[in-house]
C-alpha positions as CSV (number, residue, x, y, z in Angstrom):
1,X,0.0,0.0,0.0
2,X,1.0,3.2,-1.1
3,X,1.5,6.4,1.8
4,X,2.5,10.0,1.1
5,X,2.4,10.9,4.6
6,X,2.8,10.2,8.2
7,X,0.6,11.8,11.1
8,X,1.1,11.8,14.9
9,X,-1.7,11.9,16.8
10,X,-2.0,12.7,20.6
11,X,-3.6,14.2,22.9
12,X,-2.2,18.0,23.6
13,X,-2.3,20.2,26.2
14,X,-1.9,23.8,27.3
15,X,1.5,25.7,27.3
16,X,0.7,28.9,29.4
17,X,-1.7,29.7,32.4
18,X,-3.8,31.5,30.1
19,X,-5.0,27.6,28.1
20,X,-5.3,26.0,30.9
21,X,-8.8,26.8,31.8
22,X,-9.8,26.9,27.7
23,X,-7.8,23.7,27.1
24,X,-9.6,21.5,30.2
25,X,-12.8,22.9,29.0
26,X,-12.5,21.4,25.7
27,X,-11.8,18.0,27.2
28,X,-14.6,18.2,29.5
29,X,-16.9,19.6,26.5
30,X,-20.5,17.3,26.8
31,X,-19.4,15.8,29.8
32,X,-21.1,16.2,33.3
33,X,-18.1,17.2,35.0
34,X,-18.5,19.8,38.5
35,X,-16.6,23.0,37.9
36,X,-14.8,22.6,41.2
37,X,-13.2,19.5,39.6
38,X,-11.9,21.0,36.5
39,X,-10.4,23.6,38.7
40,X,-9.0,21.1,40.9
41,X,-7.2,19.5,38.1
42,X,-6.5,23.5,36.8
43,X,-3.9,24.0,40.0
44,X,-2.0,20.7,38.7
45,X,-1.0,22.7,35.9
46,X,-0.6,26.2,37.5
47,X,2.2,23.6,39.6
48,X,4.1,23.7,36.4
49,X,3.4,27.2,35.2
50,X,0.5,26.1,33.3
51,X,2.3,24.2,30.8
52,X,1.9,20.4,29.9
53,X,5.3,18.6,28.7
54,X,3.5,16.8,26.6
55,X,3.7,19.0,23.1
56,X,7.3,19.7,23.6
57,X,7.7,16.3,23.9
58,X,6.2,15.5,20.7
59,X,8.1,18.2,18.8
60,X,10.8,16.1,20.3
61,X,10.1,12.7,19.2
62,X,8.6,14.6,15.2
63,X,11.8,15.7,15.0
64,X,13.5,12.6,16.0
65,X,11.3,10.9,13.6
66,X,11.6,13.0,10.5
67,X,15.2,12.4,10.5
68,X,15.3,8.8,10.8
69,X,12.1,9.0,8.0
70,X,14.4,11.0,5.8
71,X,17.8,8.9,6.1
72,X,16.0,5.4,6.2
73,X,13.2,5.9,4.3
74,X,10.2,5.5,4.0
75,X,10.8,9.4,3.0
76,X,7.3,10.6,4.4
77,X,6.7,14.1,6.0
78,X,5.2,13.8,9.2
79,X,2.0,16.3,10.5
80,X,1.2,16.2,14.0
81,X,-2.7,16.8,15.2
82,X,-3.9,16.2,18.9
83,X,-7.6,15.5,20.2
84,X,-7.6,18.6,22.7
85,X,-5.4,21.1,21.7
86,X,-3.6,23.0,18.9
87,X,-2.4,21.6,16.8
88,X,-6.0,20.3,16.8
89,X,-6.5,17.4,14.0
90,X,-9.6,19.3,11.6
91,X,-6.6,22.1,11.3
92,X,-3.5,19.4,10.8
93,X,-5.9,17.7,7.8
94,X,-6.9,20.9,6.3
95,X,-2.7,21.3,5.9
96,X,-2.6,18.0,4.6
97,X,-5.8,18.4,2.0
98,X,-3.7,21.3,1.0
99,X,-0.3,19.8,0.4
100,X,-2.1,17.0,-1.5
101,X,-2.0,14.4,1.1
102,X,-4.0,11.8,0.2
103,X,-3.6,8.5,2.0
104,X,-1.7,8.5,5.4
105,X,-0.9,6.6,8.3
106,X,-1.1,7.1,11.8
107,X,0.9,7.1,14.9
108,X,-1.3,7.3,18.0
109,X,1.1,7.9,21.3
110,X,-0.5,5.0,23.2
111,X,0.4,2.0,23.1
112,X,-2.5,0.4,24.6
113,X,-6.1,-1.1,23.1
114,X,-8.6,1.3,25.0
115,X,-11.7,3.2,23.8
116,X,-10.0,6.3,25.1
117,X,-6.6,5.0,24.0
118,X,-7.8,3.7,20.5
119,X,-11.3,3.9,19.2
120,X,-11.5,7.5,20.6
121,X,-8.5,8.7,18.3
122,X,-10.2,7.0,15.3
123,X,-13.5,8.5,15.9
124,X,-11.3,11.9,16.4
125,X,-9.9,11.8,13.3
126,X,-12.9,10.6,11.5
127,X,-15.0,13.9,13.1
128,X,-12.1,15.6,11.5
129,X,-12.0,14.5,7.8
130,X,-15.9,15.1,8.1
131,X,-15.0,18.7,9.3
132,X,-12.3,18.9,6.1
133,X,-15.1,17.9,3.7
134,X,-14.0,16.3,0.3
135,X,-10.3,15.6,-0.4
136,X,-10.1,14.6,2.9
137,X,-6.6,12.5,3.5
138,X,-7.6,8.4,4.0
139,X,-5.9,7.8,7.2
140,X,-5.0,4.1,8.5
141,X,-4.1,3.7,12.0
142,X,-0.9,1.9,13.0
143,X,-1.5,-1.2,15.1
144,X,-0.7,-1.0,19.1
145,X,2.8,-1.1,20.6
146,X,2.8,-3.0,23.9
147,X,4.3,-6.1,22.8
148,X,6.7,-4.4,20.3
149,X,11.1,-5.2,20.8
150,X,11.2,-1.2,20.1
151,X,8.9,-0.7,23.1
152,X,9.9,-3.3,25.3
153,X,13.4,-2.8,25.0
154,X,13.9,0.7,25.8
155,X,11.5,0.6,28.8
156,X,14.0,-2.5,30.0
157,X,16.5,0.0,29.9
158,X,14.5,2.8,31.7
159,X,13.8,0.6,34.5
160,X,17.2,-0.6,34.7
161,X,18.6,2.7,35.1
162,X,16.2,3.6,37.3
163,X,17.3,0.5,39.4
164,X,20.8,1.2,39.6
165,X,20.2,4.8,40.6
166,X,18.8,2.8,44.1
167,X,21.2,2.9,47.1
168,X,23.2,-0.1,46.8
169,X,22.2,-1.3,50.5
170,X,18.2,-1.2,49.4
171,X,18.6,-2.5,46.1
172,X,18.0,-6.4,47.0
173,X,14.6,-5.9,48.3
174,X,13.4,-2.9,46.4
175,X,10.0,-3.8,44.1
176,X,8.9,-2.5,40.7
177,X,6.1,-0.8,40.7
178,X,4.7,-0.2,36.9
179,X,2.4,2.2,36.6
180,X,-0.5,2.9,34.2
181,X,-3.6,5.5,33.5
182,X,-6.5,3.6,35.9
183,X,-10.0,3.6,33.6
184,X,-13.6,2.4,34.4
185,X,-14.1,-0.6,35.5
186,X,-16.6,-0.4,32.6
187,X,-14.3,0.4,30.0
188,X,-11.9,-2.3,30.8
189,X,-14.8,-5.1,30.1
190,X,-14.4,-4.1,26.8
191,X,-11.1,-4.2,25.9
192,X,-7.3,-6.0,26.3
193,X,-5.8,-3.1,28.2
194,X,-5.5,-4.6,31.7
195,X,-3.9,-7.8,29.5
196,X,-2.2,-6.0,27.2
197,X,0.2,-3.9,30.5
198,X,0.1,-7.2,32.5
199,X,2.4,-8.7,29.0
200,X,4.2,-5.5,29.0
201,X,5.4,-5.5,32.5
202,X,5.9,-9.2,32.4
203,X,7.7,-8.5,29.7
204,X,10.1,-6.1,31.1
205,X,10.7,-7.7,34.4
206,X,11.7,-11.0,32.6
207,X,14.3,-9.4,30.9
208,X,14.9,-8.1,34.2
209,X,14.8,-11.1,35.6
210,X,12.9,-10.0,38.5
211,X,9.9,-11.9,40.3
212,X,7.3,-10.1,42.3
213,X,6.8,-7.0,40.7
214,X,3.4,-5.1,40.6
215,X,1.1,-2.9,37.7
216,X,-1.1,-0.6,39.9
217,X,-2.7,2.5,38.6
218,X,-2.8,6.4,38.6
219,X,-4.3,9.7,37.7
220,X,-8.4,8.4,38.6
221,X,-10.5,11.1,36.9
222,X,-14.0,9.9,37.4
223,X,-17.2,10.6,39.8
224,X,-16.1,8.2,43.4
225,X,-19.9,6.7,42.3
226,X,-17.6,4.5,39.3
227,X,-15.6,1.9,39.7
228,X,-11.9,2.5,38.3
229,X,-9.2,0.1,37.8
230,X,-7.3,-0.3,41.4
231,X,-5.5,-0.5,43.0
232,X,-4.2,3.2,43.4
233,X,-0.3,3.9,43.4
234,X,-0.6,6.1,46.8
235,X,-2.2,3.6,48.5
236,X,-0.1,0.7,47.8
237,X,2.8,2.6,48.2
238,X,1.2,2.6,51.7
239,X,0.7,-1.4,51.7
240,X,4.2,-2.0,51.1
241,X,5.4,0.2,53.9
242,X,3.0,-1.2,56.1
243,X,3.9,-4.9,55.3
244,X,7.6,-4.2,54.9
245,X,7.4,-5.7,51.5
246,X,10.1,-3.7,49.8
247,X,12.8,-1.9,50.8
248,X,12.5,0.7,48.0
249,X,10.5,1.2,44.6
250,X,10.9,1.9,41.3
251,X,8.1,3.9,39.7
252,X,8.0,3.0,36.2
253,X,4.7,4.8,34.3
254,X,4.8,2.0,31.9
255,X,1.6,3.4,30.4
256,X,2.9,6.0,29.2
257,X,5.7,7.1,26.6
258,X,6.7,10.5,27.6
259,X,6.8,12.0,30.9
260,X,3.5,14.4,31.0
261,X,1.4,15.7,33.0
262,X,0.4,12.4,35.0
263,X,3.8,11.7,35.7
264,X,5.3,14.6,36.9
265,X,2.5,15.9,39.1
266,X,1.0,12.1,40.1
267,X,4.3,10.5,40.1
268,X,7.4,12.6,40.1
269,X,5.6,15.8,43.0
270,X,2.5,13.2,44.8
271,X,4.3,9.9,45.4
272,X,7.5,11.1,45.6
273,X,6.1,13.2,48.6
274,X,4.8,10.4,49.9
275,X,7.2,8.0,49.7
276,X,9.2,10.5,51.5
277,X,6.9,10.7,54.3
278,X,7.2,6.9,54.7
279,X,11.1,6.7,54.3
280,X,10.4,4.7,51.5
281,X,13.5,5.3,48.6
282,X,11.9,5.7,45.2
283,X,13.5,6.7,42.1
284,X,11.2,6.8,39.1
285,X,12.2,5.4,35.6
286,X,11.7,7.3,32.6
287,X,9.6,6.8,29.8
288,X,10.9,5.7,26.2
289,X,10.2,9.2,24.6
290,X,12.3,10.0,22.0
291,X,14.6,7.0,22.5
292,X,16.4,6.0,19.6
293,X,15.3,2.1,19.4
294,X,11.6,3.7,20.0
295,X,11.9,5.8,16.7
296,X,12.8,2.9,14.8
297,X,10.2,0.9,15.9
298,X,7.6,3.6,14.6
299,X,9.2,3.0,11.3
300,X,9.4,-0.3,11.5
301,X,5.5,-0.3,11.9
302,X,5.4,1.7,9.1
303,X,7.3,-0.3,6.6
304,X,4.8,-3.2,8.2
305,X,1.8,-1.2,6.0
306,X,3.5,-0.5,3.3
307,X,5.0,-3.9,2.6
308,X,2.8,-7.1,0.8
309,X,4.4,-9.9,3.2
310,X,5.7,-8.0,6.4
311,X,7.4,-9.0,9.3
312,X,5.3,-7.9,12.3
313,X,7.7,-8.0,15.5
314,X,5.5,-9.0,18.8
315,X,7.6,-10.2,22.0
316,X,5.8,-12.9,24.3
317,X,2.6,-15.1,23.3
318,X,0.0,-12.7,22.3
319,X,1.8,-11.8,19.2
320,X,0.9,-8.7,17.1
321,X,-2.2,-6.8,17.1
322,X,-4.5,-6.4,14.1
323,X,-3.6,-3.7,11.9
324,X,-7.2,-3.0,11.2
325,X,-9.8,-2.5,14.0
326,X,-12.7,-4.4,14.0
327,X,-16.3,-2.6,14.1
328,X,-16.6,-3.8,17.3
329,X,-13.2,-3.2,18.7
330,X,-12.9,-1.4,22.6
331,X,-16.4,0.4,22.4
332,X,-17.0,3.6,24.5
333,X,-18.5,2.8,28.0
334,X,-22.0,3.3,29.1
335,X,-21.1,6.0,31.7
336,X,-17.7,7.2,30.0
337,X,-15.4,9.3,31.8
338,X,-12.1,11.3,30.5
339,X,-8.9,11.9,31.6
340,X,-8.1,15.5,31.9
341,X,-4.5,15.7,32.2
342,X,-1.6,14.9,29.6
């Protein structure tokens, strides 16, 4: 199959006090969300100045990407459109209508099958060709990442560096703790996420060869009335100091590639507090970002679409993910609720 383009698509976020307010009220637009809430989340990014990592950090890895694109080939520009903030997608395939784009592949940064992780960027950039009108770019989405060497083997290395980093007198007895986004209960019924970042971190801690580490969950965003996925990375930071079951972590946000919002306010300022408050060391491992085996694995994923008989690398027994979604494939919840920081 035949591309003339490459688009990254995420989620965005504000980069000045002034859009953080506009920016969590267009997340939060149609949903039944208290005002006091989405100013709660509001002082998480005042915190940081009122700007989210998170586009920065995609400049980063474009950039990283358009390179590697240009000396390996495929040679594909690369456009970049987010769900929440500019560069919004209708804007990012009006550019691409205009420079004659008319089939192109995309990159969504999350490696995981969710409806907010998956279906929700397709329906995204569907709403956005129908906003574009006629000559619209054809877009296919790239498959999921979990179980991918070029994902897998970087976070290996984050976690190990993160490990080392430990005290050497702690380092015996200190857990893993891998970290992901917690979603309704709901949500998770219809999907492979929970299995999907239950192969990654097996995954990782094999290579490791570490037993007894743990995937708990962070950044809860929903009404108390819902279930989310538990439990919570505060509170069994607490049950391991309580038990003695570790004499240090590792935080590793496992479902995540770059270090936004979640991780440096929910990780990196809220259970690095706590874990001082306990006397528990913790060092927190990085995400794979713009690592250089991680680049090459979004080629490689490329050249997987564009090639008749491709090799499709999957670590572990679940193998690859379907390259096309089926109609039915990780459908919004009944009572869906969004997460509003990135």
């Amino acid at each position: 199959m035949h591309y003339d383009a490459l688009l990254i698509v995420s989620f965005g976020g504000p980069e000045s006090q002034e859009e953080v307010i506009p920016f969590l009220e267009n997340v939060l637009r149609g949903r039944n969300v208290p005002r006091e809430r989405m100013l709660a989340v509001a002082e998480h990014y005042y915190h940081f100045g009122g700007k989210s990592p998170i586009n920065q950090q995609n400049r980063e890895l474009i950039a990283a990407l358009q390179v590697e694109l240009d000396q390996q080939g495929p040679k594909l520009p690369v456009y970049w459109g987010n769900r929440n903030w500019h560069p919004l997608l209708p804007d990012t395939l009006q550019k691409m209508k205009n420079d004659g784009v008319r089939r192109a592949l995309a990159f969504v940064t999350s490696a995981y099958s969710s409806y907010s992780g998956c279906r929700q960027y397709r329906e995204n950039i569907a709403s956005a060709q129908v906003k574009v009108g006629n000559g619209a770019s054809d877009i296919d989405k790239l498959r999921v990442f979990y179980n991918h060497p070029g994902f897998i083997e970087p976070m290996t290395e984050r976690v190990r560096m993160a490990l080392e980093k430990l005290p050497q007198e702690v380092r015996d007895r200190a857990q893993v703790v891998y970290t992901a986004h917690s979603i309704p209960s709901s949500m998770s019924q219809t999907c492979s996420y929970v299995q999907q970042l239950e192969e990654a971190c097996r995954l990782v801690s094999e290579e490791l060869g570490r037993p007894g580490d743990r995937l708990v969950f962070q950044s809860r965003s929903g009404p108390t009335t819902q279930r989310w996925l538990e439990p919570d990375v505060l509170d069994y930071l607490r049950e391991i100091k309580a038990k003695d079951a570790a004499s240090a972590v590792v935080i590793a946000p496992i479902g995540f590639i770059s270090d936004h919002m979640e991780v440096l306010y929910d990780l990196d300022t809220e259970a690095a507090q706590l874990c001082n408050e306990l006397k528990l060391p913790m060092v927190r491992a990085g995400t794979v970002g713009a690592h250089p085996r991680f680049v090459t694995m979004i080629r490689e994923l490329i050249l997987e679409r564009m090639t008749e008989q491709p090799m499709r690398s999957a670590l572990g027994h679940l193998g690859p993910s379907h390259d096309v979604c089926p109609a039915d494939c990780c459908p919004a919840p009944q009572r869906p609720a969004v997460a509003t920081r990135s």
